[in-house]
Backbone as JSON Lines, residues from 0, in Angstrom:
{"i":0,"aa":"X","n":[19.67,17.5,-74.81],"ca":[19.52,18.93,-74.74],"c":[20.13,19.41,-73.42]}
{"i":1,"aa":"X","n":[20.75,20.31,-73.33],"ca":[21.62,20.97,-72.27],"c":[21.42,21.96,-72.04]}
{"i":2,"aa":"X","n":[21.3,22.06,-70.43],"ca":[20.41,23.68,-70.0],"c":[22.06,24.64,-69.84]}
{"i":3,"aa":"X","n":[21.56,25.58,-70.1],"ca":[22.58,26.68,-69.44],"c":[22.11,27.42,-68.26]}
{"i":4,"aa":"X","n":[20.78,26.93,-67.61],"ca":[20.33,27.57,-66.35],"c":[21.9,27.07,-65.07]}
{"i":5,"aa":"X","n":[21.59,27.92,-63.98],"ca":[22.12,27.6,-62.88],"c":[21.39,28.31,-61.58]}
{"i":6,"aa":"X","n":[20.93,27.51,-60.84],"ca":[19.92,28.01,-59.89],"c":[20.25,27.66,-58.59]}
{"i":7,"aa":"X","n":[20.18,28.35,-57.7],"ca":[20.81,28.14,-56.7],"c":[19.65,27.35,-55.47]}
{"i":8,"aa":"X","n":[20.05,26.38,-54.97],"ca":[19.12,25.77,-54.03],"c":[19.16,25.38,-53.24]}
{"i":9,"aa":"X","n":[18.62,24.7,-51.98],"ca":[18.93,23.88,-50.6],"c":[18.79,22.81,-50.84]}
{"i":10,"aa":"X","n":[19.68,21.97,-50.6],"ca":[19.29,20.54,-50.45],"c":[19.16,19.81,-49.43]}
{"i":11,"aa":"X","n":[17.44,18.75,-49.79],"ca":[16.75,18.76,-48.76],"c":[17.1,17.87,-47.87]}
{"i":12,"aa":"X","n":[18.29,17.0,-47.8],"ca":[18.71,16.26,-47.21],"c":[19.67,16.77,-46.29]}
{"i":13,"aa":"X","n":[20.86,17.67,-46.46],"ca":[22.04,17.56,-46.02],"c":[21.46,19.45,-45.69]}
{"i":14,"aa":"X","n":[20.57,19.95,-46.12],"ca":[20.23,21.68,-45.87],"c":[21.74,22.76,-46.2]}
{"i":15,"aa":"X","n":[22.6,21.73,-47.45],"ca":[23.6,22.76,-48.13],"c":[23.38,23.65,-49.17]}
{"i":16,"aa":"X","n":[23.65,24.13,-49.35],"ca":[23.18,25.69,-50.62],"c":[24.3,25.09,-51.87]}
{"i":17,"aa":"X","n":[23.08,24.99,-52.87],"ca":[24.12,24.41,-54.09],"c":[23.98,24.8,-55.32]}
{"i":18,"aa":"X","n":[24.01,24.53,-56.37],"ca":[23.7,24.78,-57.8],"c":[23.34,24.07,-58.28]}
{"i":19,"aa":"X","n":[22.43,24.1,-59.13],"ca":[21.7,23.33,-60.0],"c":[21.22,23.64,-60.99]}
{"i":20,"aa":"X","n":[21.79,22.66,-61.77],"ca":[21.11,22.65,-63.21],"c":[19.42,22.47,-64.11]}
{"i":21,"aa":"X","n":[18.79,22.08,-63.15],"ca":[17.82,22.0,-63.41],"c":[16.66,22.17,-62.23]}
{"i":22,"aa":"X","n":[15.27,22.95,-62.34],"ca":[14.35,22.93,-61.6],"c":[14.02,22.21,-60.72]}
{"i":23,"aa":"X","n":[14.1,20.75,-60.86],"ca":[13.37,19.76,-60.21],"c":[14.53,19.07,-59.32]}
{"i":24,"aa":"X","n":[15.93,19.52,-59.64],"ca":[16.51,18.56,-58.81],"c":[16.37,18.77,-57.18]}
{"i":25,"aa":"X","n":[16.73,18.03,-56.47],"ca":[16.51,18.02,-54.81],"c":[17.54,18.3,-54.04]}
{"i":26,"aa":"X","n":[18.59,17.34,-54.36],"ca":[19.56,16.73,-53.67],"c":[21.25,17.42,-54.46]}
{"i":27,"aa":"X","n":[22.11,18.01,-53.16],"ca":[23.14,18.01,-53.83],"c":[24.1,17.45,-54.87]}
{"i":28,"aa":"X","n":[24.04,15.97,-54.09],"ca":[24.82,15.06,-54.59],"c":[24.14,13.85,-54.68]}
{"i":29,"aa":"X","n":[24.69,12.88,-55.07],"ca":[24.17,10.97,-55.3],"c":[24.18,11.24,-54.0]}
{"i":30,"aa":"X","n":[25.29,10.99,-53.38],"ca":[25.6,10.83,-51.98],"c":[24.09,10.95,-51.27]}
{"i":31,"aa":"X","n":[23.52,12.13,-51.06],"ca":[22.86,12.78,-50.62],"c":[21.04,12.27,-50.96]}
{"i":32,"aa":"X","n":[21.28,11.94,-52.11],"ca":[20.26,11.11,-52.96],"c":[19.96,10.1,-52.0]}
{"i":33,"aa":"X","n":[21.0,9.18,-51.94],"ca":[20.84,7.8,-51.34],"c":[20.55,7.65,-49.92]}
{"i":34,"aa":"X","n":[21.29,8.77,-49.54],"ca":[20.79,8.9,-47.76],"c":[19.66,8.61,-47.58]}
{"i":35,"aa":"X","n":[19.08,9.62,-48.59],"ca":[17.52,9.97,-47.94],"c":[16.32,9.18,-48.66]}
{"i":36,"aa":"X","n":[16.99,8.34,-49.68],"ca":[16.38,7.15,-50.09],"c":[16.13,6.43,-49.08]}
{"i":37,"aa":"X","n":[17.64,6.12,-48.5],"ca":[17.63,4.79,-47.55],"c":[16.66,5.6,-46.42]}
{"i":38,"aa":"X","n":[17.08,6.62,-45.85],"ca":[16.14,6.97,-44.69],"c":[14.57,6.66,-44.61]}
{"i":39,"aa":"X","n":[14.12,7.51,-46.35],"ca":[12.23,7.28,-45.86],"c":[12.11,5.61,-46.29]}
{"i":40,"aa":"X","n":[12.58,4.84,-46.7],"ca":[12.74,3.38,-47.16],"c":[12.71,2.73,-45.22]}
{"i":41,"aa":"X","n":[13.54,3.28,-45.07],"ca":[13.91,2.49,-43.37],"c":[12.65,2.91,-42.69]}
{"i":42,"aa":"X","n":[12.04,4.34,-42.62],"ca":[11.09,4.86,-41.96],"c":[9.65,3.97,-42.32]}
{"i":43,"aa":"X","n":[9.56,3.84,-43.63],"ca":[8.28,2.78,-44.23],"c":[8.24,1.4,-43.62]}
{"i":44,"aa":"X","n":[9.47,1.01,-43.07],"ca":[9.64,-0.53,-42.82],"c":[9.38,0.08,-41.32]}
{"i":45,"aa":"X","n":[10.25,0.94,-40.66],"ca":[9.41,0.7,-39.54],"c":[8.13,1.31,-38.79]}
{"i":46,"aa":"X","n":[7.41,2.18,-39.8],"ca":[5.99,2.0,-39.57],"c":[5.31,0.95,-39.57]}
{"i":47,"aa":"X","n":[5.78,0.01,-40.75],"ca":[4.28,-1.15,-40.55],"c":[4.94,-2.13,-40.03]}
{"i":48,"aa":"X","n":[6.1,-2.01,-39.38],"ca":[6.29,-2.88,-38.4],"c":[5.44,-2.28,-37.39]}
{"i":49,"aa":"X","n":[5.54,-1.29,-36.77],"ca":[4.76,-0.27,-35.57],"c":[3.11,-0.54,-35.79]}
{"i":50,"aa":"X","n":[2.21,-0.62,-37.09],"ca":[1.41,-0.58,-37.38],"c":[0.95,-2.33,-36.66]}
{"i":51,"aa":"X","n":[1.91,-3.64,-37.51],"ca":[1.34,-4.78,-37.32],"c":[1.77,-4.77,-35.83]}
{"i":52,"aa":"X","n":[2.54,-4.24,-34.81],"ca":[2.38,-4.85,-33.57],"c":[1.36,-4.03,-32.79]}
{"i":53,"aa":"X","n":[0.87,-2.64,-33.31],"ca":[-0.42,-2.48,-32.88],"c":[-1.4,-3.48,-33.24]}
{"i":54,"aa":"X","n":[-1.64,-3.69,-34.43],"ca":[-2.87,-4.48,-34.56],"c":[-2.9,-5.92,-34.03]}
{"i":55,"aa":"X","n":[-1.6,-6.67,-33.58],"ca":[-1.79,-7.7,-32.82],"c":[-2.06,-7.58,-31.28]}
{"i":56,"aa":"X","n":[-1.14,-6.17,-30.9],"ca":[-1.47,-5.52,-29.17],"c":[-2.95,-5.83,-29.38]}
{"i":57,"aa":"X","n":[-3.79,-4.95,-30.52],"ca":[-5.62,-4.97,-30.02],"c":[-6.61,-6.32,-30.37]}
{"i":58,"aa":"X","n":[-5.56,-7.12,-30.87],"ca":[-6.16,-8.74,-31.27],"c":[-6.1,-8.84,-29.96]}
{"i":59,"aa":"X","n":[-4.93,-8.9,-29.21],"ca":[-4.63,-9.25,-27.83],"c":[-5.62,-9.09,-26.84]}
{"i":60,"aa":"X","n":[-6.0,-7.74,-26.48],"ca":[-6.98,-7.22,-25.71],"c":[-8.26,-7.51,-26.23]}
{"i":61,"aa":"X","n":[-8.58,-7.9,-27.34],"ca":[-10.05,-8.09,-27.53],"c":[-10.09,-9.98,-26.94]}
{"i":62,"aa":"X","n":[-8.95,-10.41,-27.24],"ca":[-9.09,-11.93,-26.51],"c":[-9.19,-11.91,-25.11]}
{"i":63,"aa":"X","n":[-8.06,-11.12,-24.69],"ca":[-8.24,-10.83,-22.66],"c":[-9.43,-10.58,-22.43]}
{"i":64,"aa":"X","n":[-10.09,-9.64,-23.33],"ca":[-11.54,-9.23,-22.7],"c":[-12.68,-10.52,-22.49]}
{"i":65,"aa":"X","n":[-12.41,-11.26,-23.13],"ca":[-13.52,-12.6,-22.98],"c":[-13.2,-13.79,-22.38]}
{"i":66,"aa":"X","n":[-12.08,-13.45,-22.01],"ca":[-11.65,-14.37,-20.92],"c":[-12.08,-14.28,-19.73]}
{"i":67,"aa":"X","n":[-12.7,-15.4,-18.16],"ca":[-12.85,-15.06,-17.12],"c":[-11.81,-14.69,-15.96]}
{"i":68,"aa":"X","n":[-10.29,-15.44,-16.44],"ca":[-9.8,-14.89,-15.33],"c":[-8.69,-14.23,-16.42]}
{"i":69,"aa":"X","n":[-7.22,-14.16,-15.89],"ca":[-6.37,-12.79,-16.21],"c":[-5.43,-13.34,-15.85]}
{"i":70,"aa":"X","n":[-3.97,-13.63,-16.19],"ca":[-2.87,-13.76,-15.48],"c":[-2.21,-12.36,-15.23]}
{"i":71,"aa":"X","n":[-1.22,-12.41,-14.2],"ca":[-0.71,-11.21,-13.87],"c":[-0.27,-10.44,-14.7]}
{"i":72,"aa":"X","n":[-0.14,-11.2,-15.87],"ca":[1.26,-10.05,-16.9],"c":[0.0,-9.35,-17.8]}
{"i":73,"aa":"X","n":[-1.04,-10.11,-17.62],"ca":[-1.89,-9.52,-18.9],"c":[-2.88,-8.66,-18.18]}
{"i":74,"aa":"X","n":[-3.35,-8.92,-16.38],"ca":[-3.58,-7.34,-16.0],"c":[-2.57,-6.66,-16.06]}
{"i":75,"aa":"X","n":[-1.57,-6.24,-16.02],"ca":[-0.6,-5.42,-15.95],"c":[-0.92,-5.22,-16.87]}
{"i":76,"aa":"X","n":[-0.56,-5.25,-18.57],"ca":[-0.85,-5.09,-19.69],"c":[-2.22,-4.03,-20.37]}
{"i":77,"aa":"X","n":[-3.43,-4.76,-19.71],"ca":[-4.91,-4.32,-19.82],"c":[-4.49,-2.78,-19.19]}
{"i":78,"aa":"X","n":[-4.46,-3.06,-18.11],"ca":[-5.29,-1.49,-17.41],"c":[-3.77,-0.63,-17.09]}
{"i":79,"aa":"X","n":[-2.87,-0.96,-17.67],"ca":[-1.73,-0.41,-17.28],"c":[-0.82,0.15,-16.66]}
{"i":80,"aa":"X","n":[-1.01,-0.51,-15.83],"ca":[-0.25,-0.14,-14.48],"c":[0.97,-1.29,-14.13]}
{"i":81,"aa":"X","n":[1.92,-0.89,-12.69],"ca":[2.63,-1.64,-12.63],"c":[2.41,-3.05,-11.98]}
{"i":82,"aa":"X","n":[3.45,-3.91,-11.86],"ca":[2.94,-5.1,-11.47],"c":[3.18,-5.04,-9.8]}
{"i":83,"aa":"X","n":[4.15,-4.43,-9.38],"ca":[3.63,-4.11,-7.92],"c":[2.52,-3.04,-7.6]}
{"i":84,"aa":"X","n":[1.71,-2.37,-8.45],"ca":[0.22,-1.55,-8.06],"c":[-0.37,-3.28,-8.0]}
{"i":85,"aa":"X","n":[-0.28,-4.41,-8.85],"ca":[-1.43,-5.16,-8.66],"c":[-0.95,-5.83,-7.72]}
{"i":86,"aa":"X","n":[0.19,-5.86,-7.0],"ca":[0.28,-6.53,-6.13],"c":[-0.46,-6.28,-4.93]}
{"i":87,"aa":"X","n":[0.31,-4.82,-4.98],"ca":[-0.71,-4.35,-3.47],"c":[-1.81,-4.41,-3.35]}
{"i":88,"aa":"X","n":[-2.88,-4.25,-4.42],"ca":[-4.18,-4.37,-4.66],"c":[-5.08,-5.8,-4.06]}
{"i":89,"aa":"X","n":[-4.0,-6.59,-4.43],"ca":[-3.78,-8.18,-4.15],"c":[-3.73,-8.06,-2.82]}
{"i":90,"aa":"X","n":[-3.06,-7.62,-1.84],"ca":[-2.67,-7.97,-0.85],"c":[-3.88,-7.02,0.35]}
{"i":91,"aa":"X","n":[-4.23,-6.18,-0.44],"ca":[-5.52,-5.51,-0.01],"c":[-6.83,-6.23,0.44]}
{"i":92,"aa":"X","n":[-6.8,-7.35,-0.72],"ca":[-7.9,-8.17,-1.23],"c":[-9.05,-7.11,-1.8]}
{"i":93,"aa":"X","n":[-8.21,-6.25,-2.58],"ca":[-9.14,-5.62,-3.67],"c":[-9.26,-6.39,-4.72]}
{"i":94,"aa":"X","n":[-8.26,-6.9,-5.54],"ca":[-8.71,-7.9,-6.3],"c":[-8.36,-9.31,-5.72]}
{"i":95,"aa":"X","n":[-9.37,-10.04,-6.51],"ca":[-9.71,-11.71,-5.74],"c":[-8.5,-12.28,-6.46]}
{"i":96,"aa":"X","n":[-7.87,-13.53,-6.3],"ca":[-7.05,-13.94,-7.16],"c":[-7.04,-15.22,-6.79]}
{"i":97,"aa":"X","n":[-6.6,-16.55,-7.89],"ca":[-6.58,-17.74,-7.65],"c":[-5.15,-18.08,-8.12]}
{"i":98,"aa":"X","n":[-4.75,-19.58,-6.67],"ca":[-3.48,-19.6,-6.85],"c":[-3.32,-20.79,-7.74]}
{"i":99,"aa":"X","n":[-2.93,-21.33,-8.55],"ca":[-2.62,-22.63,-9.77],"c":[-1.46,-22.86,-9.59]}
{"i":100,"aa":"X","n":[-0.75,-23.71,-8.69],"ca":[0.75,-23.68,-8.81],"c":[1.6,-22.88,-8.51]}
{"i":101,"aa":"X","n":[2.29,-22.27,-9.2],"ca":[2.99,-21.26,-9.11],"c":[2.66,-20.01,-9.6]}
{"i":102,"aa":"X","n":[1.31,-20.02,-10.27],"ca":[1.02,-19.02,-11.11],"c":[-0.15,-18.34,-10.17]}
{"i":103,"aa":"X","n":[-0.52,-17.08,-10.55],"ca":[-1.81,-16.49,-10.09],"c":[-2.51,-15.87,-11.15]}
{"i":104,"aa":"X","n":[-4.17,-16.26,-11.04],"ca":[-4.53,-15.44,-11.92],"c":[-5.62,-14.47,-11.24]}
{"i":105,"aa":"X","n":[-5.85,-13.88,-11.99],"ca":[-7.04,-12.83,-11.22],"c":[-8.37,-13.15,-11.96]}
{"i":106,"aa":"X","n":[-9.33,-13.38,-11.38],"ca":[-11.15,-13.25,-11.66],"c":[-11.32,-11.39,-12.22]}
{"i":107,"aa":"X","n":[-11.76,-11.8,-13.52],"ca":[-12.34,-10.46,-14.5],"c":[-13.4,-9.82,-13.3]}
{"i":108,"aa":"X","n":[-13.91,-10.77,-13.01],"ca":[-15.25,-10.13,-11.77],"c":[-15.09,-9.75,-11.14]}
{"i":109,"aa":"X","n":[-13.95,-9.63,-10.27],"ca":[-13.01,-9.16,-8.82],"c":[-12.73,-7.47,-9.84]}
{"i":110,"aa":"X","n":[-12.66,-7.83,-10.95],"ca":[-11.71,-6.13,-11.33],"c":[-13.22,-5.34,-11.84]}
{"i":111,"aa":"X","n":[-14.01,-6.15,-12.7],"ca":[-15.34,-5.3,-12.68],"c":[-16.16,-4.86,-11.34]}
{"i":112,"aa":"X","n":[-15.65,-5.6,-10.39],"ca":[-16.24,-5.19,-8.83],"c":[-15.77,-3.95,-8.62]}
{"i":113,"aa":"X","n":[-14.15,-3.89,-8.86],"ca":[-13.42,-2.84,-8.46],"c":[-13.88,-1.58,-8.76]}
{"i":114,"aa":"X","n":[-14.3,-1.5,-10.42],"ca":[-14.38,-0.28,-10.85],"c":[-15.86,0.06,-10.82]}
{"i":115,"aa":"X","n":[-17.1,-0.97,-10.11],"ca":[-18.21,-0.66,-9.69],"c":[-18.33,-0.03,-8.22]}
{"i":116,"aa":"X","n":[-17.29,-0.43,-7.57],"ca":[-17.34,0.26,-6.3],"c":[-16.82,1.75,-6.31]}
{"i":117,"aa":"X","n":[-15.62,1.55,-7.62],"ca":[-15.01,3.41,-7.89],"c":[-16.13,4.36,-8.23]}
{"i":118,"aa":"X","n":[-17.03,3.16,-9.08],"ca":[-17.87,4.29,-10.04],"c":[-19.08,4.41,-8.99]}
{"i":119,"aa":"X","n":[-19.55,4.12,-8.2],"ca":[-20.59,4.04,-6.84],"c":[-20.35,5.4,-5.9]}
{"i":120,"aa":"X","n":[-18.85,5.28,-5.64],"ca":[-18.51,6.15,-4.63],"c":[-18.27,7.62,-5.39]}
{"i":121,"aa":"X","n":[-17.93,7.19,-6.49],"ca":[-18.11,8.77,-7.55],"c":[-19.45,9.85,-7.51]}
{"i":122,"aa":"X","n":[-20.24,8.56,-8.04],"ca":[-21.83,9.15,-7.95],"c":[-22.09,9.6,-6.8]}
{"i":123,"aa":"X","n":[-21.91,9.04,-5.62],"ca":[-22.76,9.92,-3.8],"c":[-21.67,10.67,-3.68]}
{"i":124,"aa":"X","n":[-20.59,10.75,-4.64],"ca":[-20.1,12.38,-3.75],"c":[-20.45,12.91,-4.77]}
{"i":125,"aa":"X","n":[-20.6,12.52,-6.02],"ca":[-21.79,13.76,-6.91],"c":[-22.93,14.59,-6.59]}
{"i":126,"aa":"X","n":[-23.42,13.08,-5.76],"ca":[-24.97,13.33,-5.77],"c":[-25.44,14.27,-4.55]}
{"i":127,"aa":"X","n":[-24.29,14.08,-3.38],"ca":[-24.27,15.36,-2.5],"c":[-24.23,16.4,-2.54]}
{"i":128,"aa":"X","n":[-25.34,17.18,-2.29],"ca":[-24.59,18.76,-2.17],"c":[-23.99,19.72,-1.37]}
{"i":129,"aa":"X","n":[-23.5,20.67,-2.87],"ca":[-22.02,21.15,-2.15],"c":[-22.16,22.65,-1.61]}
{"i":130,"aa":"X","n":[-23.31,22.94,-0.49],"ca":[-23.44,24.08,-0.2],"c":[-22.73,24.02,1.36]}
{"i":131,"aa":"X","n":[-22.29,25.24,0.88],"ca":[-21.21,25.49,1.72],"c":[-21.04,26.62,2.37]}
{"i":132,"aa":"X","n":[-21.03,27.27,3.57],"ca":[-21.4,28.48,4.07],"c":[-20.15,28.8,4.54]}
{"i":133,"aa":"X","n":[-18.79,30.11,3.85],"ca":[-17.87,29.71,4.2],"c":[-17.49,30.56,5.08]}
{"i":134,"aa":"X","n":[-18.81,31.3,6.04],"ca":[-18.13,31.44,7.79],"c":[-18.06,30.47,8.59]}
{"i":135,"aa":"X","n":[-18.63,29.3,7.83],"ca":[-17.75,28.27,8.53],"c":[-16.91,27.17,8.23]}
{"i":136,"aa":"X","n":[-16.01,27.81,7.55],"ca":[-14.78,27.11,6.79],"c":[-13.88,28.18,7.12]}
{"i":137,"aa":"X","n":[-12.56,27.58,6.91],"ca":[-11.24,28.23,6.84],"c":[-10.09,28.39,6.21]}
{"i":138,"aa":"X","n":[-9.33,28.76,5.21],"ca":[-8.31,27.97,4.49],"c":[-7.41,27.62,5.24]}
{"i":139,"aa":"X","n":[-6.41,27.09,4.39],"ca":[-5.26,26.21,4.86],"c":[-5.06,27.27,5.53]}
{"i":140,"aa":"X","n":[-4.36,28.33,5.45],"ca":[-3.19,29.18,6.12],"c":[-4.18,29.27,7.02]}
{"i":141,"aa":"X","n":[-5.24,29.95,7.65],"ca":[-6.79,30.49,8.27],"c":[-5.98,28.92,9.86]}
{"i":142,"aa":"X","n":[-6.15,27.81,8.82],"ca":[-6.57,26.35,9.54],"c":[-4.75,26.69,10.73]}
{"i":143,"aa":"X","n":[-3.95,26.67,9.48],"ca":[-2.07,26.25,10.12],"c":[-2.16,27.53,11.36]}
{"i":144,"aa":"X","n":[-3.04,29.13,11.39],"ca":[-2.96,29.97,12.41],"c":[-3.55,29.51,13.56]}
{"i":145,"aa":"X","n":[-4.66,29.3,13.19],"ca":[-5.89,28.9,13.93],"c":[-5.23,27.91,14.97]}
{"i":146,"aa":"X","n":[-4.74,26.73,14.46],"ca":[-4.81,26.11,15.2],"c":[-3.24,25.69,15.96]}
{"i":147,"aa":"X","n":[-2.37,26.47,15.17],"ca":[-0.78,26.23,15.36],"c":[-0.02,25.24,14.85]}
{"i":148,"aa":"X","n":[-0.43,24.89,13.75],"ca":[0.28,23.6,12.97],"c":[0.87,24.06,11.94]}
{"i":149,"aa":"X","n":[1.76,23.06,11.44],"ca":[2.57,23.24,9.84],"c":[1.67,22.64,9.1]}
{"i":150,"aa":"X","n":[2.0,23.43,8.08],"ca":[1.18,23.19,6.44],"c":[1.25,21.44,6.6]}
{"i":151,"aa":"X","n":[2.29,20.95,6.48],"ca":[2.72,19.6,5.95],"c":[1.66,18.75,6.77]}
{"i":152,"aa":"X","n":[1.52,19.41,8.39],"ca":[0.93,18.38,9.68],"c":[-0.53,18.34,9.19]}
{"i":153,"aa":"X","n":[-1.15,19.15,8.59],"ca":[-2.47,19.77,8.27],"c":[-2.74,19.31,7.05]}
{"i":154,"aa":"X","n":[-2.05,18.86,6.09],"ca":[-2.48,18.15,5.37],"c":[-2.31,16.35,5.55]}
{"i":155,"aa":"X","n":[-1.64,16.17,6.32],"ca":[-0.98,15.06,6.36],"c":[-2.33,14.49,7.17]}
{"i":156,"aa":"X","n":[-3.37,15.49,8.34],"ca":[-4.55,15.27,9.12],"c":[-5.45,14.94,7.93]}
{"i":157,"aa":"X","n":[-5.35,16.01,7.42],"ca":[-6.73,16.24,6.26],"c":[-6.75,14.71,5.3]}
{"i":158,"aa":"X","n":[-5.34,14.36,4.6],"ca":[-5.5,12.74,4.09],"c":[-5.96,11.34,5.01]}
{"i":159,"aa":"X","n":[-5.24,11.78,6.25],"ca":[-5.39,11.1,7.54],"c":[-7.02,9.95,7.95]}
{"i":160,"aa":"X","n":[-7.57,10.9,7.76],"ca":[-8.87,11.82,8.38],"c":[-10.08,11.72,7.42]}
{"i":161,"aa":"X","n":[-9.72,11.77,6.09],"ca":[-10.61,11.88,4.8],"c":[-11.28,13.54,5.21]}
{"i":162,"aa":"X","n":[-10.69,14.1,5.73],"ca":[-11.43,15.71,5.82],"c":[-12.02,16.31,4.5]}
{"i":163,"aa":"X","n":[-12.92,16.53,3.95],"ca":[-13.58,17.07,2.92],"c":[-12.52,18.31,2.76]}
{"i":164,"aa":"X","n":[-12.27,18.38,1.58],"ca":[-11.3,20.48,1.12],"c":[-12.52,20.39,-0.15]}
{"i":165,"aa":"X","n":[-12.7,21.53,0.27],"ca":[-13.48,22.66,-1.06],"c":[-12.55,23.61,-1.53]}
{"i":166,"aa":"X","n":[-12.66,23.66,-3.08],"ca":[-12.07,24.54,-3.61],"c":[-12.43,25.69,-4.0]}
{"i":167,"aa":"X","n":[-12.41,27.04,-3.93],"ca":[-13.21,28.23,-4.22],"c":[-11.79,29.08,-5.09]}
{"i":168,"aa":"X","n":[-11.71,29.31,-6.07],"ca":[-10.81,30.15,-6.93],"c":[-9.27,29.39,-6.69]}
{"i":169,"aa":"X","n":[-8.77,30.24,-5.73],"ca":[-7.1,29.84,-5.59],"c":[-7.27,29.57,-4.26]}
{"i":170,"aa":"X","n":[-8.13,29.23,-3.3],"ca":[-8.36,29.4,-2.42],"c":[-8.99,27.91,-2.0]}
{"i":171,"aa":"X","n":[-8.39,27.12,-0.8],"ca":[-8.8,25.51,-0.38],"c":[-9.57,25.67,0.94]}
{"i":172,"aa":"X","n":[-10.65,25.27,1.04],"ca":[-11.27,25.5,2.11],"c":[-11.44,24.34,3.29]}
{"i":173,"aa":"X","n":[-11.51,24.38,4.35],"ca":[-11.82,22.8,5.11],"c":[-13.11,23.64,6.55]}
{"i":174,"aa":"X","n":[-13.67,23.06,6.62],"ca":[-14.54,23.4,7.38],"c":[-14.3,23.17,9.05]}
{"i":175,"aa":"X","n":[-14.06,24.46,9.92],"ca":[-14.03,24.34,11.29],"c":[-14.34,22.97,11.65]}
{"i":176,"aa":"X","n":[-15.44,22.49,11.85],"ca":[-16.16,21.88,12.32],"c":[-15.23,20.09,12.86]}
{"i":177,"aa":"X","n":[-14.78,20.23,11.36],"ca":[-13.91,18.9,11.2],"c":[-13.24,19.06,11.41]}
{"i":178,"aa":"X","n":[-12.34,19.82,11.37],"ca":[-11.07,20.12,12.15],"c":[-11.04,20.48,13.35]}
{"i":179,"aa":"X","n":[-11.87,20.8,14.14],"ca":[-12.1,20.75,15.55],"c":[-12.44,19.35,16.28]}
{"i":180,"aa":"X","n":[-12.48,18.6,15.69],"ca":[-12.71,17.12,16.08],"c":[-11.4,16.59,16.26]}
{"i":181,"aa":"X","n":[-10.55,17.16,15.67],"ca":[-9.02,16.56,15.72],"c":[-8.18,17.37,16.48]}
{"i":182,"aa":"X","n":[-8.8,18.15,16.14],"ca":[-6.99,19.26,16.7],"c":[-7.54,20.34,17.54]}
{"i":183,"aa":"X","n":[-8.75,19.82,18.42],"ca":[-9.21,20.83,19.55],"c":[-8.54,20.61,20.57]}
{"i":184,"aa":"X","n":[-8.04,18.8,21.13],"ca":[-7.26,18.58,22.04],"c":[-5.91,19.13,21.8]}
{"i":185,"aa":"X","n":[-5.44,19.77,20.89],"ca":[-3.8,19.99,21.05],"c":[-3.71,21.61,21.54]}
């Protein structure tokens, strides 16, 4: 049976304006057909490729996790960072590490220390309070007049220094007090 329709359409592959004989067709041409065969065909293969090397990545990490120590590539891996962050860390003696030869590994306990001491020092500056009376604070610009310094020198004190900054709207506050400990002699 043979239509005499002719309908004009986009095709969803190549987005050309064409004719067609029938409702349901898609595609301009074979040509056009096959592209986009092969395309979502290629796209399926490499999802569950993407899929199985996730699910072996989290086989992975559920084995690291029950392990006691760690070689370098597989902290790097875990907590994701680079392998010179664990170096320095290393050289800190933030994390503990044992030497085997040529190899190093790191103690799981040395890195659960780590993030008990992060999560420690989190809580007492939680647990402090943050009342703040701010005739006696100053902002940055207040601090760079006050005392005759550049922005850059004044913060560069404030990291220096561990100087407490409070934040109030758009506005960074540091309190006289501490900053007179430093920069009263200049």
């Amino acid at each position: 049976m043979s239509s005499n329709m002719r309908i004009t359409r986009i095709c969803q592959f190549c987005n050309q304006e064409f004719t067609a004989k029938t409702t349901k067709t898609k595609y301009c041409s074979l040509k056009c057909n096959s592209r986009s065969y092969k395309l979502i065909t290629r796209q399926k293969i490499v999802d569950v490729s993407n899929l199985e090397t996730e699910r072996i990545r989290l086989l992975d990490f559920e084995a690291i996790k029950k392990r006691e120590y760690l070689s370098i590539n597989n902290c790097v891996q875990f907590f994701g960072i680079s392998r010179r962050t664990l170096y320095r860390m290393i050289e800190r003696k933030d994390v503990v590490t044992v030497k085997l030869g040529r190899r190093r590994i790191v103690s799981t306990k040395s890195i659960e220390a780590l993030f008990a001491v992060n999560e420690a020092a989190e809580s007492k500056l939680a647990a402090e309070p943050q009342i703040l009376d701010l005739n006696e604070c100053c902002t940055i610009s207040q601090a760079q007049e006050l005392y005759g310094i550049s922005q850059t020198g004044l913060y560069f004190l404030i990291k220096k220094h561990n100087i407490r900054k409070y934040t109030s709207g758009k506005f960074t506050y540091v309190q006289k007090k501490d900053l007179d400990i430093y920069l009263k002699s200049i």
